[in-house]
TORMI-126326 format. One line per 4 residues: number of its first residue (from 1); their letters; for each residue x, y, z of C-alpha. Coordinates in Angstrom, 1 decimal. Each point is the difference from the previous one (the first is absolute). Layout:
# TORMI-126326
NUM = A = X:Y:Z ~ ...
***
This chain:
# TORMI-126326
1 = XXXX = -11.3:-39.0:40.9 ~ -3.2:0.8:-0.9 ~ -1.3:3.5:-0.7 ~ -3.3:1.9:-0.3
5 = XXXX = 0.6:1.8:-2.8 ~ -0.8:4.0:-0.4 ~ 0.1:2.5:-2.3 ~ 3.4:1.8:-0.4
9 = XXXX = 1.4:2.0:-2.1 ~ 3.5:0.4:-1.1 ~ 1.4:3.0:0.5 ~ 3.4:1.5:-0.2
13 = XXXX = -0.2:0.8:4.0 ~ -0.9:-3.3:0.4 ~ 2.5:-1.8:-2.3 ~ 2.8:2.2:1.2
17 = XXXX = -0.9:-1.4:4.2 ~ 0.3:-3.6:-2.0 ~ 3.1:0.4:-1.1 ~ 1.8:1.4:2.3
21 = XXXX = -1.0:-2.9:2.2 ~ 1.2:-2.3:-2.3 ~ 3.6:1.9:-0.3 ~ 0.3:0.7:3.9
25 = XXXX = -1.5:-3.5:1.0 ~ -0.6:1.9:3.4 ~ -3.7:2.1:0.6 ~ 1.5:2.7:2.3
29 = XXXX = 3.3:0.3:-2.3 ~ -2.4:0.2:-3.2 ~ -2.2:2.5:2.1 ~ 3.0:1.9:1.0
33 = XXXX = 1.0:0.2:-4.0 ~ -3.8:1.5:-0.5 ~ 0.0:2.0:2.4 ~ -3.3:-1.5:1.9
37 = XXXX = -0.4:-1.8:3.1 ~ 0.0:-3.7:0.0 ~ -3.8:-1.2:0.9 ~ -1.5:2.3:-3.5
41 = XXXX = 2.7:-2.1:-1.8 ~ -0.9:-3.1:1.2 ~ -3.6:0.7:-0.6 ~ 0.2:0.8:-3.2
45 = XXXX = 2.0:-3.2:-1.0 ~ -2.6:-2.1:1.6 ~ -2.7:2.0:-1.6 ~ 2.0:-0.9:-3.4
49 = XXXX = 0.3:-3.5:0.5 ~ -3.8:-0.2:0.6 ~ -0.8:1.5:-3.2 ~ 2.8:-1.8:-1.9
53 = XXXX = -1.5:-3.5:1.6 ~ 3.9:-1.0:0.7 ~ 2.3:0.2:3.1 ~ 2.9:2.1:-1.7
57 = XXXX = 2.3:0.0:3.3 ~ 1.1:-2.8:2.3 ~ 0.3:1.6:3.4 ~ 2.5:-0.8:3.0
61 = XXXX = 1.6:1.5:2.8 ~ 2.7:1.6:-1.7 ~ -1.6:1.3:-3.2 ~ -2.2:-0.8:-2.8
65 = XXXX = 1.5:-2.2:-3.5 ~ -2.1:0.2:-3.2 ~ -2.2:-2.8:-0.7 ~ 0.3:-1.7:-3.5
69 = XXXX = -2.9:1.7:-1.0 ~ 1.1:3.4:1.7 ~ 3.4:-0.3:-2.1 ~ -1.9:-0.3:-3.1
73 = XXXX = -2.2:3.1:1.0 ~ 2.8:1.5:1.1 ~ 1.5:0.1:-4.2 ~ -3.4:0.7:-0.7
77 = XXXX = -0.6:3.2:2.6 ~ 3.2:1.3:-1.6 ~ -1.0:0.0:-3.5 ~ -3.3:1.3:0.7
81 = XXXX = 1.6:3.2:2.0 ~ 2.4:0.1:-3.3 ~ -2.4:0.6:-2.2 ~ -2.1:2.2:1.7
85 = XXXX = 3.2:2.1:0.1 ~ 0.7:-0.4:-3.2 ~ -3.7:1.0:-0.7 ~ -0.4:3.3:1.7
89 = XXXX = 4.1:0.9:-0.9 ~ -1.3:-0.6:-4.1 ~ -3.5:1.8:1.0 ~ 2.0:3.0:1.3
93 = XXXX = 2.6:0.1:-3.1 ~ -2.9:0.4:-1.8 ~ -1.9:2.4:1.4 ~ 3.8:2.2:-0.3
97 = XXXX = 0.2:-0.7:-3.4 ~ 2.8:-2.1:0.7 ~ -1.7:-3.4:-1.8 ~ -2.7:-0.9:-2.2
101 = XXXX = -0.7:0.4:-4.0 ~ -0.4:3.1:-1.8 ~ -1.7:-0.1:-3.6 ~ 2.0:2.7:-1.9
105 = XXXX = -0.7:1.1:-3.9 ~ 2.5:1.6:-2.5 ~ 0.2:1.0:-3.7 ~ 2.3:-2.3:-1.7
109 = XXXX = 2.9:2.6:-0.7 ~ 0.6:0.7:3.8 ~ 0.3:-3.5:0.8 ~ 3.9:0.4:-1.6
113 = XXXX = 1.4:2.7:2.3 ~ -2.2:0.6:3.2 ~ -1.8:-3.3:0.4 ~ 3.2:-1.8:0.6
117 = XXXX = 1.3:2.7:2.8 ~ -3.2:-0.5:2.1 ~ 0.2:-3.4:-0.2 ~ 3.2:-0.7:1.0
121 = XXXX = -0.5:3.0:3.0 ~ -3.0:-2.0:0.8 ~ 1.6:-3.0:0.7 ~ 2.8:1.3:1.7
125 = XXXX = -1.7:2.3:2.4 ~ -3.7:-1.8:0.3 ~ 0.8:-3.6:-0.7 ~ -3.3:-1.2:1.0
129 = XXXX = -1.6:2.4:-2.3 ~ -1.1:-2.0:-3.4 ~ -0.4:2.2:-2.6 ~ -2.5:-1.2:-3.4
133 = XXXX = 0.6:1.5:-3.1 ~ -2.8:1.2:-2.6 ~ 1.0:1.4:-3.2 ~ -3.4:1.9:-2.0
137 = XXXX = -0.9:3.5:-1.8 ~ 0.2:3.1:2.2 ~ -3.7:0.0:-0.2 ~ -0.4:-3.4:0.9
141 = XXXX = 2.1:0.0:3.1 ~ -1.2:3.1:1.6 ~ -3.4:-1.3:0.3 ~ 0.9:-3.6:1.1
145 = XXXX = 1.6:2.3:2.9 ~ -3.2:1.5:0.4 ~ -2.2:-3.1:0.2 ~ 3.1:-1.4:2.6
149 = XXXX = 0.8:-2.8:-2.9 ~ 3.6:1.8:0.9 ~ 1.7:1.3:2.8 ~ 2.5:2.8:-1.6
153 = XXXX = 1.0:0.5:-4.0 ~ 2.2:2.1:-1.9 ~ -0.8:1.6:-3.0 ~ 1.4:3.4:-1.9
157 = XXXX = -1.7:3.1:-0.4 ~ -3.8:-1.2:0.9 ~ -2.8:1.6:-1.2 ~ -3.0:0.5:1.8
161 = XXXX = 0.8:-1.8:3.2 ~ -3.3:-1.0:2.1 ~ -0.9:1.9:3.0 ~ -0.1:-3.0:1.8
165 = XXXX = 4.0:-0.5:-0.6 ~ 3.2:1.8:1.1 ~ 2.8:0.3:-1.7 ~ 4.0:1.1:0.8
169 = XXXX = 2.6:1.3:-2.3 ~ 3.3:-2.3:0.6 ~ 1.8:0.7:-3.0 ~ 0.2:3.0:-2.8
173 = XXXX = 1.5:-1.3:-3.3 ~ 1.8:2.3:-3.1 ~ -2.0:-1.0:-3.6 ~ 2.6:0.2:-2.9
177 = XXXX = 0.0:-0.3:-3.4 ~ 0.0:-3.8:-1.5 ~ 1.3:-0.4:-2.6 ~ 1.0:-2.9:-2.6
181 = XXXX = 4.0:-1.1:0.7 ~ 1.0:1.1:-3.6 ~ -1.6:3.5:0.3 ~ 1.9:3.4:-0.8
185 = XXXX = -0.7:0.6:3.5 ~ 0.5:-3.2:2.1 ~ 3.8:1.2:1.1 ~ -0.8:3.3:1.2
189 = XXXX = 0.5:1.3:3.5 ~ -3.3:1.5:-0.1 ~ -2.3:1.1:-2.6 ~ -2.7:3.2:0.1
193 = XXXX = -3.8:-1.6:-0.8 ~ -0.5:2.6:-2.7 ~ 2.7:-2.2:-2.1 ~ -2.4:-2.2:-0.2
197 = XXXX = -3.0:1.3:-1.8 ~ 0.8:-1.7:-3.2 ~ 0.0:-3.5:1.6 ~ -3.0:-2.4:0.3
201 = XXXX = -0.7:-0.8:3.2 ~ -1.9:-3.2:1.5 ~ -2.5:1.6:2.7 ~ -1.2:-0.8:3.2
205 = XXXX = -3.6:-0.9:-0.3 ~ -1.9:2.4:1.8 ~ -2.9:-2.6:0.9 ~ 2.3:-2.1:1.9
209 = XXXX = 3.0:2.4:0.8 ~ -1.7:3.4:0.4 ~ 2.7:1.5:2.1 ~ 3.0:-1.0:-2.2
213 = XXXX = -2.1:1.0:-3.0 ~ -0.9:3.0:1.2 ~ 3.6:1.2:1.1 ~ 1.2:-0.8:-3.5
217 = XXXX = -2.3:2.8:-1.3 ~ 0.6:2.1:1.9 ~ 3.9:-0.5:0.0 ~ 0.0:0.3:-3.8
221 = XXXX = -2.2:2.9:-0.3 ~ 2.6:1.8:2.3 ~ 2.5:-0.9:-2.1 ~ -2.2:1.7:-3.4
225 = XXXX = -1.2:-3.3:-1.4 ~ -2.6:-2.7:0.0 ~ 1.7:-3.5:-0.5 ~ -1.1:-1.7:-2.8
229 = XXXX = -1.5:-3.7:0.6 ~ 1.3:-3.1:-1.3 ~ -1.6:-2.1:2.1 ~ -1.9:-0.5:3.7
233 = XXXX = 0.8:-2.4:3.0 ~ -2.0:-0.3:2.9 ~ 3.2:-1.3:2.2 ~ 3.6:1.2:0.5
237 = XXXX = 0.9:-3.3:-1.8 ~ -1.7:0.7:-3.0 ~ 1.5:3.5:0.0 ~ 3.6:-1.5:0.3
241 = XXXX = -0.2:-2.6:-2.1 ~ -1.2:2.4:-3.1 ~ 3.3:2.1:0.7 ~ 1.7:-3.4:0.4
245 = XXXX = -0.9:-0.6:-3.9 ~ 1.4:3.0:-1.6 ~ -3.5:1.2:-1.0 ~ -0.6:3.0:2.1
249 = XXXX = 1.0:2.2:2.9 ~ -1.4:0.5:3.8 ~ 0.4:1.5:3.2 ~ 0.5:-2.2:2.8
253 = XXXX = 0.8:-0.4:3.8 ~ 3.7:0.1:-0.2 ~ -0.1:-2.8:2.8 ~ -0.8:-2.6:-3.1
257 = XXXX = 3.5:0.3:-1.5 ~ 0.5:-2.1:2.9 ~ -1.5:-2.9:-2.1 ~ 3.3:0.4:-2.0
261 = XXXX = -1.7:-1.2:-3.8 ~ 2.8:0.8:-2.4 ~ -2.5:1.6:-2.9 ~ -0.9:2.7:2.3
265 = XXXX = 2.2:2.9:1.3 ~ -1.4:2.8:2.3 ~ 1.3:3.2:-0.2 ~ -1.5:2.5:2.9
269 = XXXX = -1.6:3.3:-0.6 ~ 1.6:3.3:0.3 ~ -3.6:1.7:1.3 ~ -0.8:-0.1:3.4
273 = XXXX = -4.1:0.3:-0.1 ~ -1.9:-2.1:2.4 ~ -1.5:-1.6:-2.7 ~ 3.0:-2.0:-0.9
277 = XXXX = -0.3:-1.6:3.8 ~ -2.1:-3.4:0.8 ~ -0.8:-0.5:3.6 ~ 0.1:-3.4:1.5
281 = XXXX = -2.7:-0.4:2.4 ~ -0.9:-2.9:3.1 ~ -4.4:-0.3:-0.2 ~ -1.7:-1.4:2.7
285 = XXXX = -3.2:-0.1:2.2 ~ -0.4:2.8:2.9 ~ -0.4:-3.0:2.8 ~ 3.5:-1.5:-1.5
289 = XXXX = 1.0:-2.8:3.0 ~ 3.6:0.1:1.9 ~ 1.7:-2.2:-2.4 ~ -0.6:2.1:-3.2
293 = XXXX = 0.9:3.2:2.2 ~ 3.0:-2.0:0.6 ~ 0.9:-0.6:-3.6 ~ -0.8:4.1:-0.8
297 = XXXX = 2.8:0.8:2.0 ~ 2.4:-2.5:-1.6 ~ -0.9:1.6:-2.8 ~ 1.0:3.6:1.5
301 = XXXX = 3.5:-1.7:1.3 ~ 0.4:-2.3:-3.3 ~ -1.2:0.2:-3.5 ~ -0.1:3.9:-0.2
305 = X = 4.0:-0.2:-0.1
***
């Protein structure tokens, strides 16, 4: 038949009237099913077929049937209401924190013992969360966080945070003595830092690890000495792989005997001053979104342990 046809507009009310006609096949059992009286029903099924330009029901005295065109409409009406499900059930996982992507920094030595925990925490308990990975400097990856190049990053000890950042302790590491595998002192139990005044040492550099290099200091200086350099490293690398070749001596988080490099043994240090402690620290922006609140406390639950 032919149809006028009017503006319409295809909404969920209106797709939801459609098909329960089409499943019932009856207006006052698909009315019934809706909850509405019968005449607002039919209405708005006419009202549809005049915007759509098509006659979507065959009617007769004992029901409706679908039309060829209303059973292709009918497929059609049903992914359309899918998806706009699926839409807003995805829009509201993200707004939780449920599902979306996070941009996270690290320093490369974390990325052996805590990276791996949060990720696999992540993907058991937030599966629609997708985590990127950044490795860079300390320096570098607090101010990407800053500029919002990065969502969250974890670095050690960080000096002179912005005020624009926050950041939370999540782990507290033990340093201990480094030393090369064939050292007097690689099979100790423990060794006290004043046996090693004689040693050179490879050194934090204080440009690029101010908080490690400071601590150093200051641990040694407790201990009645100021260790005597061999060389500098800007990295934890560099640090461990001058111990690794029998050259020198350093203190390091304990955590990197976790790396398990033959050449280098670590023995841990009898003293107890703070100084011989490295924090491990979560930076990110005040106005952090749900997801990245969502990965903090993972990180309470997870890589602390």
């Amino acid at each position: 038949m032919a149809h006028m046809l009017e503006d319409i507009q295809l909404t969920r009310r209106l797709l939801e009237q459609f098909l329960a006609v089409a499943d019932e096949r009856h207006f006052g059992r698909a009315a019934e099913r809706l909850g509405m009286s019968q005449p607002p029903l039919s209405q708005s099924i006419q009202r549809l077929e005049r915007g759509l330009g098509v006659t979507l029901f065959e009617r007769g005295p004992g029901g409706v049937a679908p039309t060829a065109a209303g059973e292709v409409f009918a497929v059609d009406a049903r992914r359309l209401l899918d998806s706009q499900s699926a839409a807003i059930e995805r829009v509201r996982r993200v707004a939780r924190g449920l599902e979306g992507d996070v941009r996270v920094g690290y320093v490369s030595i974390l990325s052996h013992h805590y990276l791996p925990g949060l990720l696999r925490a992540a993907a058991e308990e937030l599966p629609g969360l997708r985590v990127h990975l950044h490795q860079d400097s300390p320096a570098a990856l607090a101010e990407m966080v800053r500029s919002a190049s990065l969502d969250l990053a974890f670095l050690r000890d960080p000096s002179h945070l912005s005020a624009e950042l926050v950041s939370r302790d999540f782990a507290v590491e033990r340093i201990a003595a480094a030393v090369p595998h064939r050292h007097p002192l690689a099979g100790r139990d423990e060794v006290g830092l004043s046996e090693l005044r004689d040693e050179d040492f490879v050194l934090p550099d204080a440009g690029a690890l101010p908080t490690l290099a400071h601590q150093v200091q200051l641990a040694c200086g407790e201990a009645g000495f100021t260790p005597r350099s061999r060389a500098v490293s800007d990295d934890l690398t560099g640090l461990f792989s001058y111990v690794a070749s029998g050259l020198c001596v350093s203190l390091l988080p304990e955590r990197l005997r976790d790396f398990h490099v033959p050449e280098v043994a670590f023995v841990p240090l009898r003293e107890t001053s703070p100084h011989l402690e490295t924090t491990l620290v979560a930076v990110h922006r005040p106005d952090t979104d749900t997801a990245v609140t969502r990965l903090l406390e993972l990180i309470a639950h997870h890589m602390a342990s």
